[in-house]
C-alpha positions as CSV (number, residue, x, y, z in Angstrom):
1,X,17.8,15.9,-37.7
2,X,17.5,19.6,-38.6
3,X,14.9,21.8,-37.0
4,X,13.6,22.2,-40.9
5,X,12.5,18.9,-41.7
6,X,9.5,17.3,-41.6
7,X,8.8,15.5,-38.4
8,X,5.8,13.2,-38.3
9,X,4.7,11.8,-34.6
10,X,2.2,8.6,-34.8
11,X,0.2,8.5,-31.5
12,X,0.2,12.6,-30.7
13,X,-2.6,12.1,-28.3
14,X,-1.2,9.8,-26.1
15,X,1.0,10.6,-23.3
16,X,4.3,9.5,-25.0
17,X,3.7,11.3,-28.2
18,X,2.0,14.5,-26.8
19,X,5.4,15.1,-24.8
20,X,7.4,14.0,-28.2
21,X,5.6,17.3,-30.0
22,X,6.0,19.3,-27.3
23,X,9.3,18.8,-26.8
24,X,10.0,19.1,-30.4
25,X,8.8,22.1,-30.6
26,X,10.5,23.7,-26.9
27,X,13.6,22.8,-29.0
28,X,13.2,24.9,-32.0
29,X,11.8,21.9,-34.7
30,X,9.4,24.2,-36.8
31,X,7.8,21.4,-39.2
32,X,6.1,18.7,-36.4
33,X,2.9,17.9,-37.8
34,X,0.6,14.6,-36.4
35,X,-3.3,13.8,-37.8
36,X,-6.1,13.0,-35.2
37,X,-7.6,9.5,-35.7
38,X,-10.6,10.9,-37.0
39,X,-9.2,11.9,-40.4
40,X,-6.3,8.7,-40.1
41,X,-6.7,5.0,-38.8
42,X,-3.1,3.9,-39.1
43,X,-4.6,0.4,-39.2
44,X,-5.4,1.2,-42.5
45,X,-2.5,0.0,-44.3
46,X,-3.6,2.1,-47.7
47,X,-4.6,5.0,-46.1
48,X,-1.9,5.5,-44.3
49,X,0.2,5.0,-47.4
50,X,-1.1,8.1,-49.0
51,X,-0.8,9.8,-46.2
52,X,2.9,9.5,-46.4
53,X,3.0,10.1,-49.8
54,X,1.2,13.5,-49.2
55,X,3.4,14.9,-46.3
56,X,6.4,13.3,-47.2
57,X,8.1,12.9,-43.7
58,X,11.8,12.7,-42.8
59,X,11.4,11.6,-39.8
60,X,8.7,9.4,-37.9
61,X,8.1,8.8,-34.1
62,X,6.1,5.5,-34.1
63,X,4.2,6.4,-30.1
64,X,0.9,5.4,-31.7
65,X,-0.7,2.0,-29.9
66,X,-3.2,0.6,-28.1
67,X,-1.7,0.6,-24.6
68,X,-2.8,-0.1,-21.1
69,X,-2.7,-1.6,-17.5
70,X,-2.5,-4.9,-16.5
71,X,-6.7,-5.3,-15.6
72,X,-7.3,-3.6,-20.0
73,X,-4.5,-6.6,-21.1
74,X,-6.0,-9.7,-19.4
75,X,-9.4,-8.6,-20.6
76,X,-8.9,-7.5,-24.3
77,X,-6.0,-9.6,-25.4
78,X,-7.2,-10.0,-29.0
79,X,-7.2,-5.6,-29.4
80,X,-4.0,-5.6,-27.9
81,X,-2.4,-8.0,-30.9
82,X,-4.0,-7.1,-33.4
83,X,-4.5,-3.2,-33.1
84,X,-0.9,-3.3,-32.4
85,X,0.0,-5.2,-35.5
86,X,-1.7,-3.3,-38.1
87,X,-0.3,0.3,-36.8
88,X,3.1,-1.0,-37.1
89,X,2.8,-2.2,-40.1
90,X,1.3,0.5,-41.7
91,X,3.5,2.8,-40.3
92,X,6.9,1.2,-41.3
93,X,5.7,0.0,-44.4
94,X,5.0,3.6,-45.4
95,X,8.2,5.1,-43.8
96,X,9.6,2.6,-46.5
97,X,8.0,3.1,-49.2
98,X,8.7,7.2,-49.1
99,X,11.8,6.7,-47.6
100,X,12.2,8.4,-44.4
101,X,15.9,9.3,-43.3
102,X,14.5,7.8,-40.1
103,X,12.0,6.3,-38.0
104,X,11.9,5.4,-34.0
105,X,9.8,2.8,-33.2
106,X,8.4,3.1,-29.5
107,X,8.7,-0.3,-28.1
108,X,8.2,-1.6,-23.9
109,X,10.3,-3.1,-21.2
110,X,7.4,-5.8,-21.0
111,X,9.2,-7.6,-24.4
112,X,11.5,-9.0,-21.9
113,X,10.5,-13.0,-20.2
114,X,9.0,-13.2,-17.2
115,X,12.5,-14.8,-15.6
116,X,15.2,-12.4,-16.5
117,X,18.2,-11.6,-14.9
118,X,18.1,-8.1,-13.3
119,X,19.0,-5.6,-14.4
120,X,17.8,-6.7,-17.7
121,X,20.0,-6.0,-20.9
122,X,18.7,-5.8,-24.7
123,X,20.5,-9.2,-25.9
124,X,17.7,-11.0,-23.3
125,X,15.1,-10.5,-25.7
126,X,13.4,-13.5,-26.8
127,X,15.4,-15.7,-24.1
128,X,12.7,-17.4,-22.4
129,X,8.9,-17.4,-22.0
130,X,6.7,-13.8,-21.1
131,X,4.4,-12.7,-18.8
132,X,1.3,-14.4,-19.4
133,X,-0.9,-11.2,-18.4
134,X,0.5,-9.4,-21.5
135,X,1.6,-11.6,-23.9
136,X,-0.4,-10.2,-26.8
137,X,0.9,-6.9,-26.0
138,X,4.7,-8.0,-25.8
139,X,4.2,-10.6,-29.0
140,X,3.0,-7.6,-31.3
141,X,6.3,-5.3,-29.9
142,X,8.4,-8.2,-31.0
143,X,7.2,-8.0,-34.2
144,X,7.5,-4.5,-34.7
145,X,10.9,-4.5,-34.1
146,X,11.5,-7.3,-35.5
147,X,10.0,-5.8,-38.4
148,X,12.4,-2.6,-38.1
149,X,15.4,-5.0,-38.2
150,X,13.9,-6.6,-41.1
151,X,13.8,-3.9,-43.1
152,X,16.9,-2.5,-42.4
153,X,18.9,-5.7,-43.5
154,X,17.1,-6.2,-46.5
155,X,16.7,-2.7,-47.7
156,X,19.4,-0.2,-45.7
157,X,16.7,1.5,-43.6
158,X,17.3,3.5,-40.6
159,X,14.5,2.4,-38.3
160,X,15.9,2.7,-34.7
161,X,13.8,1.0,-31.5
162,X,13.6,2.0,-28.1
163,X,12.0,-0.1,-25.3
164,X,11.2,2.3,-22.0
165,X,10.5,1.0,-18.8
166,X,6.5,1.8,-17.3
167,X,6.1,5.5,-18.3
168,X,3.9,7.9,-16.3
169,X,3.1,11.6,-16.1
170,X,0.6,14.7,-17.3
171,X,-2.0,13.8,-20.1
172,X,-2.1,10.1,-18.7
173,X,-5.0,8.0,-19.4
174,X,-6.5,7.6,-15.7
175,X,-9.7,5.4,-16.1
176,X,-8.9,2.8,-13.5
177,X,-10.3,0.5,-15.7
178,X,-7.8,0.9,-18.4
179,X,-4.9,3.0,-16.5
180,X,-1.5,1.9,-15.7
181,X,-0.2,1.6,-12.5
182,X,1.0,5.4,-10.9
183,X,-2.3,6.8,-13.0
184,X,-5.0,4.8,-11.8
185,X,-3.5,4.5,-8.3
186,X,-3.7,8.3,-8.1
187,X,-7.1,8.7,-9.3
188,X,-8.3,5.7,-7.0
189,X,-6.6,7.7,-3.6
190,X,-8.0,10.7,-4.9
191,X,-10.9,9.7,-5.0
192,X,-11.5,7.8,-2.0
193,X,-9.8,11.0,-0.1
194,X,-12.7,13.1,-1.7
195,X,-15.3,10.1,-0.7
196,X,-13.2,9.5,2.6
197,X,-13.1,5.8,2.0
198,X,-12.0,4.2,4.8
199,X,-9.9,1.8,3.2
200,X,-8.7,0.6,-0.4
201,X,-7.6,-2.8,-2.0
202,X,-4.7,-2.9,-4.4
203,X,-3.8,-6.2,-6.3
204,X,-1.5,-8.8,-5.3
205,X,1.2,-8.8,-2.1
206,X,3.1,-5.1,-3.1
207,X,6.3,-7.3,-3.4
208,X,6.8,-6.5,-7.5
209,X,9.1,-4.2,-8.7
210,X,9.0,-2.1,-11.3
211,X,11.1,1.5,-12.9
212,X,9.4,3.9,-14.0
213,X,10.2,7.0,-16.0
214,X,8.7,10.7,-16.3
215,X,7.3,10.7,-19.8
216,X,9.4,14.3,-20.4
217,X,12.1,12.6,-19.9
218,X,11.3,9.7,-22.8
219,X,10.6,12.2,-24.6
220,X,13.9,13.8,-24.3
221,X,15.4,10.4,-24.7
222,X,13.8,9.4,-27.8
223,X,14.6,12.8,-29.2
224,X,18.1,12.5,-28.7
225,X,18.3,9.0,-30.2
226,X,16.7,10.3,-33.3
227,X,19.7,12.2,-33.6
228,X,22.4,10.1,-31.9
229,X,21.6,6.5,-32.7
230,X,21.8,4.5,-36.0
231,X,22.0,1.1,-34.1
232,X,20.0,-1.6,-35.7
233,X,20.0,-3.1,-31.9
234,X,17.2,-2.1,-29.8
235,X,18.1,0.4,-26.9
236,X,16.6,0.4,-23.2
237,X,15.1,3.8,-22.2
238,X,15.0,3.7,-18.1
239,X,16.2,5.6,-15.0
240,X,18.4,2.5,-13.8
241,X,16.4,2.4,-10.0
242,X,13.3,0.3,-9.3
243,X,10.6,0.4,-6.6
244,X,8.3,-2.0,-5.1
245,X,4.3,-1.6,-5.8
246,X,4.2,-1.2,-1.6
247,X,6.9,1.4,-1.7
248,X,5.2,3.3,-5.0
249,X,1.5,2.9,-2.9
250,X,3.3,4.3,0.2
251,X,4.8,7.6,-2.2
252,X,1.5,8.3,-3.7
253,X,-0.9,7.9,-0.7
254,X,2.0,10.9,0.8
255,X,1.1,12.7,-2.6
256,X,-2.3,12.3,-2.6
257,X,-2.8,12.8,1.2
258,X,-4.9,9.9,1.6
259,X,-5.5,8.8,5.3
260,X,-7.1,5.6,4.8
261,X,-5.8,1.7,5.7
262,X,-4.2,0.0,2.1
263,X,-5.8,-3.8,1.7
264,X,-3.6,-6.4,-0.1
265,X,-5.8,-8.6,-2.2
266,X,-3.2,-11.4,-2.8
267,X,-5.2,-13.6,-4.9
268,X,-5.4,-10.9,-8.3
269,X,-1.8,-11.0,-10.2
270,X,0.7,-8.5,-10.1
271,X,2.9,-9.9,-13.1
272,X,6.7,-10.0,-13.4
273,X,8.1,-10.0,-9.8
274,X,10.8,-7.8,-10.9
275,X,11.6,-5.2,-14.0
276,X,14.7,-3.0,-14.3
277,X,16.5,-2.6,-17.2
278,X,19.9,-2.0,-17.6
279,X,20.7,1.2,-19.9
280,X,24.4,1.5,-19.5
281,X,24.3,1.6,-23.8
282,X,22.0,4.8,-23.5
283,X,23.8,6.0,-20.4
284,X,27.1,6.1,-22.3
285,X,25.6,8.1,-25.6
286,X,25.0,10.9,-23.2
287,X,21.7,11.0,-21.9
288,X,20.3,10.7,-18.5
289,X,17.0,11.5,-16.9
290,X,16.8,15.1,-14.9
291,X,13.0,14.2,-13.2
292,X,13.0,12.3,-9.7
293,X,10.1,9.8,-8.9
294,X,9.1,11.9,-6.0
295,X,9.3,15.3,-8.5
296,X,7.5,13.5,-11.0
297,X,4.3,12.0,-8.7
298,X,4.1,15.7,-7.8
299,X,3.6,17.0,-11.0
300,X,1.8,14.5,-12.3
301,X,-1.2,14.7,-9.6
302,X,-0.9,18.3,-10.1
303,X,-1.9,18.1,-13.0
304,X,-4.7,15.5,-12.5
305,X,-6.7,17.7,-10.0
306,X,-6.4,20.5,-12.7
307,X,-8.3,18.5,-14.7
308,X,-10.5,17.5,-12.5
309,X,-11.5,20.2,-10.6
C-alpha cells in the first residue's frame, strides 16, 4: 500500500474508522477519501456500486456497521442482522466488481461461542453455539467473512479479516442506551458525580471478563495488516490481558472520581463469562499495542468532558 493510492474507509464516523483516516493520514497516505451517509447508504447494494465505479479505490477499510452494547443488541436484534448484512455485501461485492488490490473487513471477538477455551484462537470459530444476547450481531460477522473467504477462493481476491477484541476510546458513541461498556460506564459515573448520586447499579455479578483495546491502537493494527497480511484466515486484533467488569468499574470510578456505593444487579445478563483472544499470529507479524488500559481510560474521559463541557 503506497501513500499514493486510493484508500477508501467505510464507516469514517465511527470510532474505528475515524481513527483509521486519521492515522492514515499522520502516516503520510495523501488519497484517504470516505462519504457521509447522507450522500451514501451502503445498504444500497446499487448505489454503492457506482460509487466504486466513480472513485475507483485500491484499497477499502470495511469499519462501517451498526454496532452497539449489550442493552442496543437484546432490544434491536432484527437492525443488527440485517443492517449488518446489506453493508457487507455491498461493500465486497463492489470491491469485486472494480477490483480492489485489497479490502479489510472489520470483524468482532464476539464471533467466537459462548464456551470457548481461553485464550481463544481463530480456528474456534464456528465451534459451538454463541452468546444468545448477540447472536444477530455475531451471525451477520460470520457471514461477512465468510463472504471474504468466498470470494477469494472462487475469484483470487485479497479480502483480509480482522476480529478485535471490545474497542474503546475518543469519538465513542456514549448514549447509555446504545454505548458499549468503558463508554457508557463513563458517562453514567460522570454523571452521577455531577448529580452526586449516591449510588449506581451496574448489570450482573462483575465476575465477566473481557480485553479491550484503545481504538488508536486498531487502528494501527489494521493499518499494518493492510500492508503485511494476505492470509485468507481471519486474524485476532487484541492486547493479550483481560479484566473483570468489577475490576474495569473499580478503574473508571478512580478515573472519573466518583465517590458513590456500586450496586450489583445480578438478575440483568452480563454475556460470555470470559473473552480473551489469543493473538500470538499478529504478535509474531510485528505488531503490538503501545496504549495501557489505565492510559487509555484517561484519555478517553478526557476527551468526553471536552465534549461535554
Amino acid at each position: 500500500m503506497h501513500t499514493t493510492d486510493n484508500i477508501f474507509v467505510a464507516g469514517h464516523k465511527g470510532l474505528v474508522g475515524s481513527a483509521i483516516v486519521r492515522s492514515l493520514r499522520e502516516q503520510g497516505y495523501g488519497n484517504v477519501y470516505y462519504i457521509p451517509h447522507r450522500d451514501l447508504d451502503l445498504r444500497d447494494e446499487d448505489l454503492t456500486y457506482e460509487f466504486f465505479k466513480k472513485t475507483k479505490p485500491d484499497y477499502v477499510f470495511l469499519a462501517a456497521a451498526k454496532c452497539g452494547g449489550i442493552k442496543d443488541n437484546i432490544d434491536h436484534p432484527v437492525q443488527f442482522l440485517e443492517d449488518n448484512l446489506k453493508i457487507q455485501n455491498s461493500v465486497i461485492s463492489a470491491a469485486h466488481k472494480v477490483k480492489v488490490k485489497k479490502l479489510l473487513f472489520l470483524g468482532s471477538a464476539c464471533i467466537y461461542p459462548k464456551q470457548c477455551e481461553q485464550p481463544i484462537k481463530e480456528e474456534y470459530l464456528l465451534s459451538g453455539y454463541l452468546e444468545p444476547t448477540n447472536e444477530t450481531y455475531s451471525i451477520a460477522k460470520i457471514a461477512g467473512i465468510k463472504l471474504c473467504q468466498a470470494y477469494n477462493k472462487q475469484y483470487k481476491t485479497k479480502f483480509i479479516c480482522a476480529q478485535p477484541s471490545n474497542v474503546y476510546g475518543p469519538r465513542d458513541n456514549f448514549n447509555p442506551e446504545t454505548s458499549h461498556v468503558i463508554a457508557g460506564l463513563i458517562n453514567r459515573f460522570h454523571l452521577a458525580k455531577k448529580n452526586d448520586t449516591k449510588s449506581i447499579e451496574c448489570w450482573g455479578t462483575g465476575s465477566a471478563r473481557r480485553e479491550f483495546v484503545y481504538v488508536e491502537d486498531l487502528a494501527d493494527a489494521l493499518i499494518f495488516l493492510m500492508k503485511e497480511y494476505d492470509g485468507n484466515e481471519i486474524i485476532n486484533v487484541g492486547v493479550g490481558r483481560d479484566i473483570s467488569i468489577k475490576e474495569l468499574v473499580a478503574h473508571i470510578v478512580d478515573v472519573v472520581g466518583y465517590e458513590g456505593e456500586i450496586k450489583w444487579d445480578t438478575s440483568k445478563p452480563e454475556g460470555m463469562k470470559q473473552r480473551l483472544l489469543d493473538t500470538s499470529k499478529l504478535n509474531a507479524l510485528g505488531w503490538k499495542p503501545k496504549t495501557s488500559l489505565d492510559r487509555g481510560l484517561h484519555l478517553t474521559y478526557e476527551y468526553f468532558k471536552l465534549e461535554n463541557k
